[in-house]
C-alpha positions in Angstrom: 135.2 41.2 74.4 136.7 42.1 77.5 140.3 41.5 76.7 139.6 43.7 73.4 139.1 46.3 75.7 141.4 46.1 77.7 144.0 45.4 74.6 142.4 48.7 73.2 143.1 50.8 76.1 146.9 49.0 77.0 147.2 50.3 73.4 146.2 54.0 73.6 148.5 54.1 76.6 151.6 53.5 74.6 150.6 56.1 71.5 149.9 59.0 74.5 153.1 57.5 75.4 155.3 57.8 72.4 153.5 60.9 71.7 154.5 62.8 74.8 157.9 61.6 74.4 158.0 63.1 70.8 156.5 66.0 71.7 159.8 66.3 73.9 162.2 66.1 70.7 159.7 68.1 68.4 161.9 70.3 67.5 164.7 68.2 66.8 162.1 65.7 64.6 161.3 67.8 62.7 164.2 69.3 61.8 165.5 65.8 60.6 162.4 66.1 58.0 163.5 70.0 57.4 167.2 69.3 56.7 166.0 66.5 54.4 163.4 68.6 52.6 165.8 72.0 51.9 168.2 69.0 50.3 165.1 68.3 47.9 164.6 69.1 44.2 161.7 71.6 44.7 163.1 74.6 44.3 161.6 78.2 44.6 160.1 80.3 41.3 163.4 81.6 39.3 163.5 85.6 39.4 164.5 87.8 36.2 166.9 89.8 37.2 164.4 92.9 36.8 163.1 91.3 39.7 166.3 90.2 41.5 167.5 93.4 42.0 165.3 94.3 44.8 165.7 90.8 46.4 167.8 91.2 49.5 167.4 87.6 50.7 167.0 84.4 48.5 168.4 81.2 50.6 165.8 78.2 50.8 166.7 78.0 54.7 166.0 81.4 56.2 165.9 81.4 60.1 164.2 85.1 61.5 165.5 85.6 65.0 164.7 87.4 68.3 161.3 89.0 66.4 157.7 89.5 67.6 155.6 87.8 66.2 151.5 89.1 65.5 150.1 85.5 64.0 147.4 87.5 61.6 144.2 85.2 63.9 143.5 87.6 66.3 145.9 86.0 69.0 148.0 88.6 71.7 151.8 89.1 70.1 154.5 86.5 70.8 157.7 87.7 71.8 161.6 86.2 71.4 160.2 84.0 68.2 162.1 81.9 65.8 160.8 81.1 62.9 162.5 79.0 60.0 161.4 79.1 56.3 162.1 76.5 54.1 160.9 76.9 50.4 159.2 79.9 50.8 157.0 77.9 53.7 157.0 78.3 57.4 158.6 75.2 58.8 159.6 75.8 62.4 157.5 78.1 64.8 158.5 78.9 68.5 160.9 80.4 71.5 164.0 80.9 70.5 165.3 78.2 73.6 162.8 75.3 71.5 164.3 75.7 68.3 167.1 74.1 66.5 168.0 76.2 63.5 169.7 74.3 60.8 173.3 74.6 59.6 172.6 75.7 56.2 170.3 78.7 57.4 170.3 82.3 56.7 170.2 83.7 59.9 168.3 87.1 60.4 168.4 88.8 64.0 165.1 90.1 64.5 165.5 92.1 68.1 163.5 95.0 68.2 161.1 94.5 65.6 157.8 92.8 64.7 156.7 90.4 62.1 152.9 90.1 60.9 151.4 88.3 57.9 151.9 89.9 54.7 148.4 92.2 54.2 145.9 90.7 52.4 144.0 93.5 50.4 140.7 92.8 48.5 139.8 96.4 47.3 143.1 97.2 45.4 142.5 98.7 42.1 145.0 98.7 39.5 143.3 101.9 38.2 142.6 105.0 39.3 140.2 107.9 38.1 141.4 109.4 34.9 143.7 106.2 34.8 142.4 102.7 33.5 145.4 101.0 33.9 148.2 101.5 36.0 149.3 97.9 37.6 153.1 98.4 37.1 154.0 101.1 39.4 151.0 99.9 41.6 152.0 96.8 42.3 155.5 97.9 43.7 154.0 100.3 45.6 151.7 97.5 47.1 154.7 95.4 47.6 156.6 98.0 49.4 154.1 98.8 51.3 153.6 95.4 53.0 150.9 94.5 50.7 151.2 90.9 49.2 148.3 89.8 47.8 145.4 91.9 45.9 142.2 91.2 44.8 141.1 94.1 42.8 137.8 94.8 43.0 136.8 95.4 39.8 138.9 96.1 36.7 138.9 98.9 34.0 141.2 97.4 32.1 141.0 93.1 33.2 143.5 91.6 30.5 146.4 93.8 31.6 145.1 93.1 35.1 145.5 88.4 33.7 149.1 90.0 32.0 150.4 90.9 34.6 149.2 88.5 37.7 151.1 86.1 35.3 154.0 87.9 34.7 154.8 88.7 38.5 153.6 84.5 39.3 156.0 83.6 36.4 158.4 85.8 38.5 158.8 87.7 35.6 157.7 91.3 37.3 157.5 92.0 40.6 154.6 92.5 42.8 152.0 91.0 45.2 149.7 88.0 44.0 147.0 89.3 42.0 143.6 87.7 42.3 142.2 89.6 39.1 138.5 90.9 38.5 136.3 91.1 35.6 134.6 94.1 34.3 132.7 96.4 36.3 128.4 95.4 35.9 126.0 98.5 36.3 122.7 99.7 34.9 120.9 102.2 33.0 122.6 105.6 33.6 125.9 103.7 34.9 129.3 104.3 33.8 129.7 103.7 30.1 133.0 101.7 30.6 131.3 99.2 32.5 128.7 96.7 31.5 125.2 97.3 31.1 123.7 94.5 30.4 121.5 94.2 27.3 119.7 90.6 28.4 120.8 87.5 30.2 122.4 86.2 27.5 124.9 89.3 27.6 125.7 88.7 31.3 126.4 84.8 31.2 128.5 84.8 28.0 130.7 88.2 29.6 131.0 86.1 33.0 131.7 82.6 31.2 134.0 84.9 28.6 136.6 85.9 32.2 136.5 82.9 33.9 138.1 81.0 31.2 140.8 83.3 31.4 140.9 82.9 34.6 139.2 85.7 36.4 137.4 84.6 40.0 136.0 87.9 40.9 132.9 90.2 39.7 132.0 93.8 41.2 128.4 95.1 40.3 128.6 99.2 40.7 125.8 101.4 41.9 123.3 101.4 38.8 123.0 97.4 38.5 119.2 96.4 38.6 118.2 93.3 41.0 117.0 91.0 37.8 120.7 91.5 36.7 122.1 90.9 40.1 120.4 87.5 40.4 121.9 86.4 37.0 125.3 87.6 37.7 125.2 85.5 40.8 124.2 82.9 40.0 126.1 82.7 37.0 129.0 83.6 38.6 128.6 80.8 41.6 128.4 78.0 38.2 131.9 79.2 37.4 133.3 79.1 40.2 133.9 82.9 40.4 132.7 85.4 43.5 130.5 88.6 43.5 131.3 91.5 45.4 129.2 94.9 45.3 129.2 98.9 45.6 125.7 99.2 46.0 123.3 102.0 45.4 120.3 101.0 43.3 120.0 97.9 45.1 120.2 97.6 48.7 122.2 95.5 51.1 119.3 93.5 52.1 118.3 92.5 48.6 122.2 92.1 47.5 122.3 89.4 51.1 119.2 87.6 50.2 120.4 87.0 46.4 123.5 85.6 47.8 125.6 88.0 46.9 129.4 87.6 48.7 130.9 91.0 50.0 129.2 94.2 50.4 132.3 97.4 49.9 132.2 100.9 51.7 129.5 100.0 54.4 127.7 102.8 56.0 128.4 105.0 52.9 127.1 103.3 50.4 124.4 102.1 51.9 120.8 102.3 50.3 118.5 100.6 53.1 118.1 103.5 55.2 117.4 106.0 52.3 114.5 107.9 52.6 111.8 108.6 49.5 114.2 105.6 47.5 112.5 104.3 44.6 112.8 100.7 44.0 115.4 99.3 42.1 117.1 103.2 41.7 120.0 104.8 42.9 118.0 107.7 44.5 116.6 109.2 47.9 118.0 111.2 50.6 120.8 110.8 52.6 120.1 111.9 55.9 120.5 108.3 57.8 124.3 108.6 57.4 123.8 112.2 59.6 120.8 110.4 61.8 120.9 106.7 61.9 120.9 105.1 64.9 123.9 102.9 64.5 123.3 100.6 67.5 119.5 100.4 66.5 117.6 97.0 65.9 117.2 97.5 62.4 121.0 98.0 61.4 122.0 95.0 64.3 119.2 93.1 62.1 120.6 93.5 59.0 124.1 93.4 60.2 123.1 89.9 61.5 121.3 88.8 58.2 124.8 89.6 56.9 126.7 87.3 59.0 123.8 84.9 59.0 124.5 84.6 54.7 128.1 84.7 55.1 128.5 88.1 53.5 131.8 89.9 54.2 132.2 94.2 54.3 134.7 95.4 53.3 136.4 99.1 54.9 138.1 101.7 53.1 138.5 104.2 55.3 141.7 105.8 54.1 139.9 107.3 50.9 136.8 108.4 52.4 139.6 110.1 54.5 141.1 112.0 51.9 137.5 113.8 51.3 137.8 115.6 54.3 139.3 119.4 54.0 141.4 119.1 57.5 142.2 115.2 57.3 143.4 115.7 53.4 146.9 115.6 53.8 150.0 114.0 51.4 152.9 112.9 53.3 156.7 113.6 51.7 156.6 110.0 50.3 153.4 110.2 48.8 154.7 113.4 47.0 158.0 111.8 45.6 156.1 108.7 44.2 153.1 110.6 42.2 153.4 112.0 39.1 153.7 116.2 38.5 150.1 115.6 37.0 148.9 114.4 40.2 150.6 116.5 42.0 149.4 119.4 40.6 145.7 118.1 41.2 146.7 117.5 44.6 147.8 121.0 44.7 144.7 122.3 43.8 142.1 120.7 45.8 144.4 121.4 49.1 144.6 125.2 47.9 140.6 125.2 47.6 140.4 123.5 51.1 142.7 125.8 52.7 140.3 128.2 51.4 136.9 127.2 52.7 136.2 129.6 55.9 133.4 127.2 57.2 134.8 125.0 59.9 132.2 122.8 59.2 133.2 119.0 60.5 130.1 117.2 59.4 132.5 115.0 57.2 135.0 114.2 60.0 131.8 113.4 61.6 130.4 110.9 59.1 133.8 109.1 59.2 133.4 108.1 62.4 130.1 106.8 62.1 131.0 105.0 59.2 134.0 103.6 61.7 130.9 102.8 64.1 128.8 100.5 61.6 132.4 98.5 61.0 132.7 98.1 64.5 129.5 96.5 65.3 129.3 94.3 62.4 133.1 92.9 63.4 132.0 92.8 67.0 128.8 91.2 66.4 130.9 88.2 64.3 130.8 89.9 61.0 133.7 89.3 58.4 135.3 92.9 57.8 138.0 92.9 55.5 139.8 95.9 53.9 141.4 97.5 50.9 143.1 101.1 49.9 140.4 102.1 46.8 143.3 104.1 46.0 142.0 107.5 43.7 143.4 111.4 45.0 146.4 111.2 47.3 145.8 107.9 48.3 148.0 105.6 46.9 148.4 101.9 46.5 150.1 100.4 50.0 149.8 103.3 51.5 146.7 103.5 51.6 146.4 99.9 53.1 148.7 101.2 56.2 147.0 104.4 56.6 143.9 102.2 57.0 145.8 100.1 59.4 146.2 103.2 61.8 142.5 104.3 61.1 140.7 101.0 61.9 142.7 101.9 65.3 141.2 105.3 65.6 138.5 103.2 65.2 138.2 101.4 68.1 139.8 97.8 66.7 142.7 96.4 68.8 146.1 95.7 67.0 145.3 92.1 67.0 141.6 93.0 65.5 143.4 95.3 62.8 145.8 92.7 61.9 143.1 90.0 61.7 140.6 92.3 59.3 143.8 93.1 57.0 145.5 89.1 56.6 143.5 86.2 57.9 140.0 88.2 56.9 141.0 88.8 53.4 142.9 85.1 53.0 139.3 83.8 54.0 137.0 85.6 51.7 139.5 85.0 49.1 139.2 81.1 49.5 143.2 80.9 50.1 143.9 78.9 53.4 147.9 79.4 52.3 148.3 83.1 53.5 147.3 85.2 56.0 148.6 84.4 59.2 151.8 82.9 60.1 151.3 79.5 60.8 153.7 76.0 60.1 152.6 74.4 57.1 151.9 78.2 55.3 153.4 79.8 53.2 155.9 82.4 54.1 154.5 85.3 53.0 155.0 88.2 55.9 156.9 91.9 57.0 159.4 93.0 59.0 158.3 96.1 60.7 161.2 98.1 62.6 160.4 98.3 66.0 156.7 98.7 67.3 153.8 98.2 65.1 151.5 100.0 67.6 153.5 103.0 66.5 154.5 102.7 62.8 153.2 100.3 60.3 154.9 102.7 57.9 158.0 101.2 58.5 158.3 98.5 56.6 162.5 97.0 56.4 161.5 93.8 54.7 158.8 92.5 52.5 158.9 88.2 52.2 156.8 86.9 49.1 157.1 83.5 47.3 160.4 82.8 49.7 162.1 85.8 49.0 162.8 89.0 50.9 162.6 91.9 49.0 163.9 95.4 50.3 161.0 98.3 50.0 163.7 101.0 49.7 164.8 100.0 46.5 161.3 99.6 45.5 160.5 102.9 46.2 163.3 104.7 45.2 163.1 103.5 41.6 159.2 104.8 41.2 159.6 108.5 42.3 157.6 110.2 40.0 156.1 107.4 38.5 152.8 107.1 39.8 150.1 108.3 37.6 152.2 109.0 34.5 150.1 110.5 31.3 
């Protein structure tokens, strides 16, 4: 027995051994493996050339450079990175002194700007108000914008949405990864394009009727009644498919103890606190969002039953933005991309605000409460994610980095923002291949010029799928575009 032991330890010796020693030629190791791999018949997804046009980088061995590097977990920026893709996957991760960058590699210096996972958005509409479809032009503007993959959050129009994820996985159109929705559920004096359920049968048949096309994702809107909810849950869990919720009627409590799996809007949409609320109604006053004591027991209570049930929020700050009369502003590029039909409308509600003589900020107020209940959820262990909602000047991608910059007015630390807008979304999604930048995932990230503290707006390079596409051209080909009738 004894000389098992000591066989067993002798043993152990030699692997710390050989492991310390390999750790020493790491880098050379595994590029052995690498150069063997990028000689391999995998290959990466074949662009049309509608698609290749934007591509400014397609080698299966792409070596980045000299760049800082934001992982997407939460972690303090690394500096004088080197990073090598293979495949569309990260390979090699380090100082520029520990790695060995193979022969065959496209080299990109990187000096002076930042990488960060590509942003993971999961309340990215491919409609609009007035619009129920308008995934073409939105998806480039997502993909311009940074944005690589998308769960919509509800569809008004879901087999265009299952059209075109395809098309742009084939690599037949180009865009981010779209994790499509099913219809929109509500209630009795809901929105007519939605579902209203007639009886369970109704709800199970509609559910099992989108997951077999493959939809993984169900948003119940404001009217939905809790007998419903429970159904569409539960139904929804059998088929492997999530459930996500604008609440009104039914309040985030009940939604959390049903098991429902993302709550959207937070602090605005929010029926708990509601005073003279009838049960099972979208009704009562709304003073809480004026008077609520954010840091009060009762919200840290149901922010912890939250957490406690694994239920995510999800912010989207940007458009609740856009409803304020001295915040309401469209930038030049915002301008170019939208149609003259949203243009004009844009027009119009900035003349009206430019005409109100009250300098009431209430609103401006209410935003940064509604910033206040993120906080404490995040800070208390929550999951926040985010997403654009993208509806009057607030447009796909842009809206995702204008929230960037406002979950910093916030209070969130770059780090924080980057972890609530990649590795947050990639988790409630399921999809342990994206959001951070990691060996082993895939390769899916931006190249910001210069410092991300200051301008997430500019984007110089978009990597998706293992190839590096160029947001100018993007952009330039959908001026006017956006919001065609």
């Amino acid at each position: 027995m004894q000389l098992k032991k000591t066989s067993l330890k002798y043993l152990t010796f030699i692997l710390l051994l050989v492991t310390f020693i390999n750790c020493k030629k790491n880098s050379k190791t595994e590029l052995v493996v690498l150069s063997s791999d990028a000689n391999s018949s995998e290959k990466l997804i074949e662009l049309a050339q509608s698609v290749l046009k934007y591509v400014k980088y397609s080698s299966r061995v792409i070596a980045l450079t000299n760049a800082t590097v934001f992982d997407g977990k939460g972690n303090s920026p690394k500096e004088n990175q080197t990073l090598v893709i293979v495949n569309g996957y990260f390979w090699l991760i380090g100082k520029n002194s520990e790695i060995d960058i193979p022969e065959n590699a496209t080299i990109i210096n990187l000096k002076g700007k930042t990488i960060i996972p590509g942003i993971v958005g999961v309340h990215n509409h491919l409609h609009i108000p007035q619009f129920p479809f308008v995934g073409e032009v939105a998806s480039k503007l997502y993909l311009a914008s940074g944005v690589t993959t998308i769960q919509t959050c509800g569809s008004a129009s879901p087999q265009k949405e299952i059209e075109l994820s395809k098309k742009i996985r084939n690599g037949q159109f180009i865009g981010p990864k779209i994790v499509t929705s099913g219809p929109y559920f509500t209630g009795d004096g809901g929105n007519s394009n939605m579902i209203i359920p007639r009886n369970e049968k109704h709800i199970k048949d509609t559910i099992k009727y989108w997951t077999k096309k493959g939809v993984r994702w169900f948003k119940v809107y404001r009217n939905t009644q809790l007998k419903d909810l429970k159904i569409i849950i539960t139904e929804a869990h059998k088929q492997n498919a999530k459930v996500t919720g604008h609440l009104c009627s039914i309040t985030f409590e009940q939604a959390t103890n049903l098991g429902i799996d993302g709550i959207e809007h937070g602090l605005n949409s929010i029926s708990d606190f509601r005073k003279n609320k009838t049960f099972g109604i979208c009704d009562g006053s709304r003073e809480y969002i004026d008077e609520l004591d954010i840091n009060s027991q009762k919200v840290k209570q149901l922010h912890q039953l939250m957490i406690d049930k694994n239920v995510f929020l999800t912010s989207t700050l940007a458009i609740y933005e856009a409803s304020i009369p001295k915040k309401s502003f469209a930038d030049k590029r915002t301008l170019d991309a939208m149609s003259p039909f949203l243009v004009s409308q844009y027009q119009e509600r900035r003349k009206h605000y430019d005409n109100l003589k009250s300098n009431d900020n209430l609103r401006e107020k209410r935003l940064k409460r509604i910033m206040a209940f993120e906080y404490q959820f995040f800070k208390m262990g929550g999951t926040l994610t985010a997403g654009v909602d993208a509806g009057r000047h607030i447009l796909p991608g842009f809206g995702d980095q204008r929230n960037f910059e406002l979950l910093k007015n916030a209070g969130f630390t770059t780090e924080e923002v980057l972890k609530i807008m990649t590795s947050n979304g990639a988790k409630v999604l399921s999809n342990s291949e994206i959001g951070s930048i990691e060996k082993g995932k895939k390769a899916d990230f931006v190249v910001i010029e210069g410092n991300i503290e200051k301008n997430i707006r500019n984007v110089e390079l978009v990597f998706k799928d293992g190839y590096g596409y160029d947001p100018n051209l993007i952009l330039q080909e959908i001026k006017g575009k956006f919001g065609r009738e």
